[in-house]
C-alpha positions in Angstrom: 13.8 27.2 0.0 11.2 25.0 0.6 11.1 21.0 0.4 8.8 19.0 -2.4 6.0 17.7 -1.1 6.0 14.3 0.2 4.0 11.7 -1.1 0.8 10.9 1.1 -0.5 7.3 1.9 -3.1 7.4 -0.6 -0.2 8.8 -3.3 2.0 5.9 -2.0 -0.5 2.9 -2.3 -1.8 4.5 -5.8 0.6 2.7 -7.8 0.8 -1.7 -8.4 4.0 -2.0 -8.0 4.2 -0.1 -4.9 1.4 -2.3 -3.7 3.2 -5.6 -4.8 6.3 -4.3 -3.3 4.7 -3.2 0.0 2.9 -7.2 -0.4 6.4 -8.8 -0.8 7.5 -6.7 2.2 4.9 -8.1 4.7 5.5 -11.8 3.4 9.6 -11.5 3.8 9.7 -9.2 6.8 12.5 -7.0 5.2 14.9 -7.4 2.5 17.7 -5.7 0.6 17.1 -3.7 -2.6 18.4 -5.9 -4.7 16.1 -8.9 -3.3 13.0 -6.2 -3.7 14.4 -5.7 -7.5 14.9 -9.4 -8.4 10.9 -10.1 -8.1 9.8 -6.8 -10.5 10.6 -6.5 -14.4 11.9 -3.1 -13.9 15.1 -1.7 -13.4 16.7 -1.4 -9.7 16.4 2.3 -10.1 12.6 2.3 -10.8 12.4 0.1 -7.8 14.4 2.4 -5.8 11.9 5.3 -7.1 9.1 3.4 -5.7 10.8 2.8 -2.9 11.6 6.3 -2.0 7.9 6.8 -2.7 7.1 4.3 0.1 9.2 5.9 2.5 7.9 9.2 1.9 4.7 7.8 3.0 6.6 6.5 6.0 5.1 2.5 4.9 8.5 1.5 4.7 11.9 2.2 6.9 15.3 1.1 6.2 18.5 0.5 7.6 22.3 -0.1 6.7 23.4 -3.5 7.0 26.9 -3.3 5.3 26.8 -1.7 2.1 23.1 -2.8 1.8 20.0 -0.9 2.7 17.7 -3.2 4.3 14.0 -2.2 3.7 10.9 -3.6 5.9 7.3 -2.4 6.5 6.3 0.8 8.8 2.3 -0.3 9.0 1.0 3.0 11.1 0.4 5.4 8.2 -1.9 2.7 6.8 -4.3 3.2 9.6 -5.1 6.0 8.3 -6.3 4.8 5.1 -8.7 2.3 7.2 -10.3 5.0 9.4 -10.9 6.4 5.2 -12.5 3.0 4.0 -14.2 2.6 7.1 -16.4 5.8 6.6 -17.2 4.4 3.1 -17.7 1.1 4.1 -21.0 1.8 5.7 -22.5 3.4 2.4 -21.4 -0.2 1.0 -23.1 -2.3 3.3 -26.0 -0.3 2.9 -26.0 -0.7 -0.6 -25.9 -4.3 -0.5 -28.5 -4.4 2.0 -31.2 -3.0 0.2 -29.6 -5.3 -3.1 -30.5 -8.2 -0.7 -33.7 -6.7 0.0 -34.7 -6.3 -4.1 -33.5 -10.2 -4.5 -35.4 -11.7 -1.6 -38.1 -9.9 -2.6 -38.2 -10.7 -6.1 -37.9 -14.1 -5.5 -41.0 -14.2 -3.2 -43.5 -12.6 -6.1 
């Protein structure tokens, strides 16, 4: 029997309110579920969904702290998601290059 797939980075960061939660995370450090819940206008469960998304990604770890499950950021998969923009990046700048070129040039004639 083989596993489901796990959710990628790019699957992972797809989704708002995995971003917001993954933003809240990197302000607070690490908090419990119910602290992550408290700040979304969804149930606990859908915020334990996306959570379970996020660690599938390996962005975010947790831990048992009592009867809680403590949940902080896990950066490294995100670095592959820059070495991705970075690529495109490049097509970007040269975009806006030869934008500034058109403008500067327009404005001289």
């Amino acid at each position: 029997m083989t596993s489901p797939k796990k959710h990628d980075v790019f699957q992972a960061i797809a989704d708002k309110t995995r971003r917001d939660v993954l933003r809240l995370l990197a302000e607070k450090k690490e908090l419990p579920i119910s602290a992550i819940a408290a700040h979304f206008p969804i149930s606990r469960t859908a915020v334990t969904k996306h959570l379970n998304i996020l660690a599938e990604a390996n962005l975010v770890q947790s831990r048992k702290l009592g009867r809680e499950k403590i949940y902080y950021l896990h950066l490294e998969p995100l670095t592959e998601l820059k070495q991705w923009l970075a690529f495109y990046e490049r097509f970007w700048e040269n975009k806006l290059s030869i934008l500034k070129h058109v403008v500067e040039n327009k404005e001289h004639s």
